[in-house]
C-alpha positions in Angstrom: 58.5 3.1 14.6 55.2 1.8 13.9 53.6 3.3 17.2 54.6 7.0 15.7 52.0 7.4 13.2 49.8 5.9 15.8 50.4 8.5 18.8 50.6 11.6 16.2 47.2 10.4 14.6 46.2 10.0 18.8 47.3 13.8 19.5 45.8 14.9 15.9 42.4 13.8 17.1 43.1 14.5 20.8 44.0 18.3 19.2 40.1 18.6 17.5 38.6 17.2 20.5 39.3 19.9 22.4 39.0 23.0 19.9 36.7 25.4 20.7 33.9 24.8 18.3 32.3 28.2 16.5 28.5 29.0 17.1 26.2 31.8 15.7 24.2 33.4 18.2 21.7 35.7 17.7 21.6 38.5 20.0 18.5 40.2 18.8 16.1 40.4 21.4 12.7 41.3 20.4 10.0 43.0 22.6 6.9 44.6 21.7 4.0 45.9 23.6 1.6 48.7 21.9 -1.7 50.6 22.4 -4.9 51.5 19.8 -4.7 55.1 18.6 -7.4 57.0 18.6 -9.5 57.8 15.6 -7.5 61.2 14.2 -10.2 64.5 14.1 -9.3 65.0 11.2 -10.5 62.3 9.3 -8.1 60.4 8.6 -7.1 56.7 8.2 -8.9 56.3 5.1 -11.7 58.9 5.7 -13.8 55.7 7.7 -17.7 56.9 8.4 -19.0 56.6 12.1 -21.7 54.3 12.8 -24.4 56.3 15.1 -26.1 54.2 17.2 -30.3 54.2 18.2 -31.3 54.8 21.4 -32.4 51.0 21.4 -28.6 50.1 20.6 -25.2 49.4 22.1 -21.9 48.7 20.9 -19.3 46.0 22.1 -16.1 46.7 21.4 -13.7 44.0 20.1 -11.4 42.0 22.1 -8.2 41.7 20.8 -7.4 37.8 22.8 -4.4 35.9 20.5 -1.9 38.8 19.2 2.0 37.9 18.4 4.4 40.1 18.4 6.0 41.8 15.3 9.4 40.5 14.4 12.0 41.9 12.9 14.8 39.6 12.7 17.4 39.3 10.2 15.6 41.7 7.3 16.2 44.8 8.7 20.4 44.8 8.9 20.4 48.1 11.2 22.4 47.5 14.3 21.2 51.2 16.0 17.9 52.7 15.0 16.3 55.7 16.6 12.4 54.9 18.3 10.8 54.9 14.5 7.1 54.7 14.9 4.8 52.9 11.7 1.2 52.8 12.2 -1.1 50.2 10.4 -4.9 50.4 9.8 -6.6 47.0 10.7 -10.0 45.9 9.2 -11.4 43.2 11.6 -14.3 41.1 10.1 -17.6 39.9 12.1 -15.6 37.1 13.0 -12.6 38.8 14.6 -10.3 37.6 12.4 -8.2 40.6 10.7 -9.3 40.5 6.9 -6.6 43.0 6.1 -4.1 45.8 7.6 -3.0 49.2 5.5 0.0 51.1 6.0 -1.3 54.2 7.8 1.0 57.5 7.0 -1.5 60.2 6.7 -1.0 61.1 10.8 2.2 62.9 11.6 3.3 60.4 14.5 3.2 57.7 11.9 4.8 59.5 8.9 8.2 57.3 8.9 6.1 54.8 7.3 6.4 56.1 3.9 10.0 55.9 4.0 11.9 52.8 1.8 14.1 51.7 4.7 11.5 51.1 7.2 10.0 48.8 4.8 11.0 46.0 7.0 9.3 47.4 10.1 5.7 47.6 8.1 6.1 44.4 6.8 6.6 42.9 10.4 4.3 44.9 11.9 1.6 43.1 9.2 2.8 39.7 9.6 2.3 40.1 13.1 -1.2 41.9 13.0 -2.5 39.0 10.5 -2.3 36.4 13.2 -4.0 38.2 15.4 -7.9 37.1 16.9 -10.5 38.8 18.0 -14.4 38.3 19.9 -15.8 40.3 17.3 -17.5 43.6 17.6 -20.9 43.9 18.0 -24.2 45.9 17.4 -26.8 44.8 20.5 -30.3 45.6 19.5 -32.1 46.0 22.7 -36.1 46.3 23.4 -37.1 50.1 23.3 -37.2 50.8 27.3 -34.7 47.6 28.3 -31.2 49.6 27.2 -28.7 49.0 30.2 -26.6 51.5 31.9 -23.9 49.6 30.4 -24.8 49.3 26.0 -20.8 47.8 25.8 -22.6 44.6 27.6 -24.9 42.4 25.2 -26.6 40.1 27.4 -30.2 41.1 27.4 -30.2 42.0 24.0 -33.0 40.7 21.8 -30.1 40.5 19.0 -26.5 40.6 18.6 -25.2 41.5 15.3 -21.7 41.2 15.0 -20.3 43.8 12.9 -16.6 44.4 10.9 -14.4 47.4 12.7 -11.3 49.4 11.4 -8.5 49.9 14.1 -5.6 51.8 13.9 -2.1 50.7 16.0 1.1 52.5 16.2 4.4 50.5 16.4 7.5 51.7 18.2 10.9 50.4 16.6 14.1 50.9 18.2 17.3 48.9 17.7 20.2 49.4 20.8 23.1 48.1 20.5 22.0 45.2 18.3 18.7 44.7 19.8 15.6 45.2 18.7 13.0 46.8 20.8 9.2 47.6 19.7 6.5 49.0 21.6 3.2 49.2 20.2 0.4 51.3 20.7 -3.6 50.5 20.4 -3.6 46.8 21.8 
């Protein structure tokens, strides 16, 4: 009589060993890849002036080399979302590091920025762009006569001034199934 609570203590913990046990999985898979949009005609993107350049000068564009991916994760609850596109203006300092980024809505392609529930897509979209590095821009003051074919390409310059640039990106959301999905345009 004494081995009975013994064995039915034996099968109760024999019984948990071999209960499935309950994980949480998530099954959001995140992918982003996106491409600089071209300065709108019209203007736009917060009316930014053109620098013209001297015949003596060139200009080296920035180059975007460390850039994370926005992500979504769990504060945007939407288990299907059309391809929702929100576009950020990106102010880059002579450094390359990105100073700031502005919600850019004034372009029709990027227009479902302004509304409430894609809140969560602009605010990944900036966490993202905020990590992101650049070799800074640059202003390359050449000798009159010594301006290469090439005025993107600063060696030979007698000065390289680096110089702060707005950039404007578009970012693709999409949720399938569950999944997340962004594609970004202007890296």
């Amino acid at each position: 009589m004494r081995s009975a609570p013994l064995l039915m203590m034996a099968a109760l913990l024999m019984g948990c060993a071999t209960q499935d046990r309950l994980t949480t999985v998530d099954t959001r898979s995140e992918n982003v890849g996106h491409q600089r949009l071209r300065p709108d005609a019209g203007g736009g993107g917060g009316q930014i002036q053109p620098y013209t350049l001297a015949a003596s000068e060139g200009y080296r564009m920035p180059q975007l080399h460390t850039a994370p991916d926005p992500v979504v994760g769990e504060r945007d609850p939407r288990t299907s979302l059309p391809p929702t596109t929100v576009c950020l203006q990106v102010v880059v300092d002579a450094q390359g590091s990105v100073e700031r980024s502005m919600p850019l809505t004034d372009r029709s392609e990027c227009s479902a920025g302004r509304a409430p529930e894609n809140a969560p897509l602009l605010q990944a979209a900036q966490e993202a762009v905020a990590m992101w590095k650049y070799s800074s821009a640059a202003v390359c003051h050449f000798a009159a006569g010594k301006v290469p074919a090439d005025r993107g390409d600063c060696r030979g310059a007698e000065r390289v001034e680096p110089v702060a640039v707005t950039l404007q990106y578009a970012f693709t959301f999409e949720v399938v199934k569950g999944q997340h999905v962004v594609r970004a345009q202007g890296r």
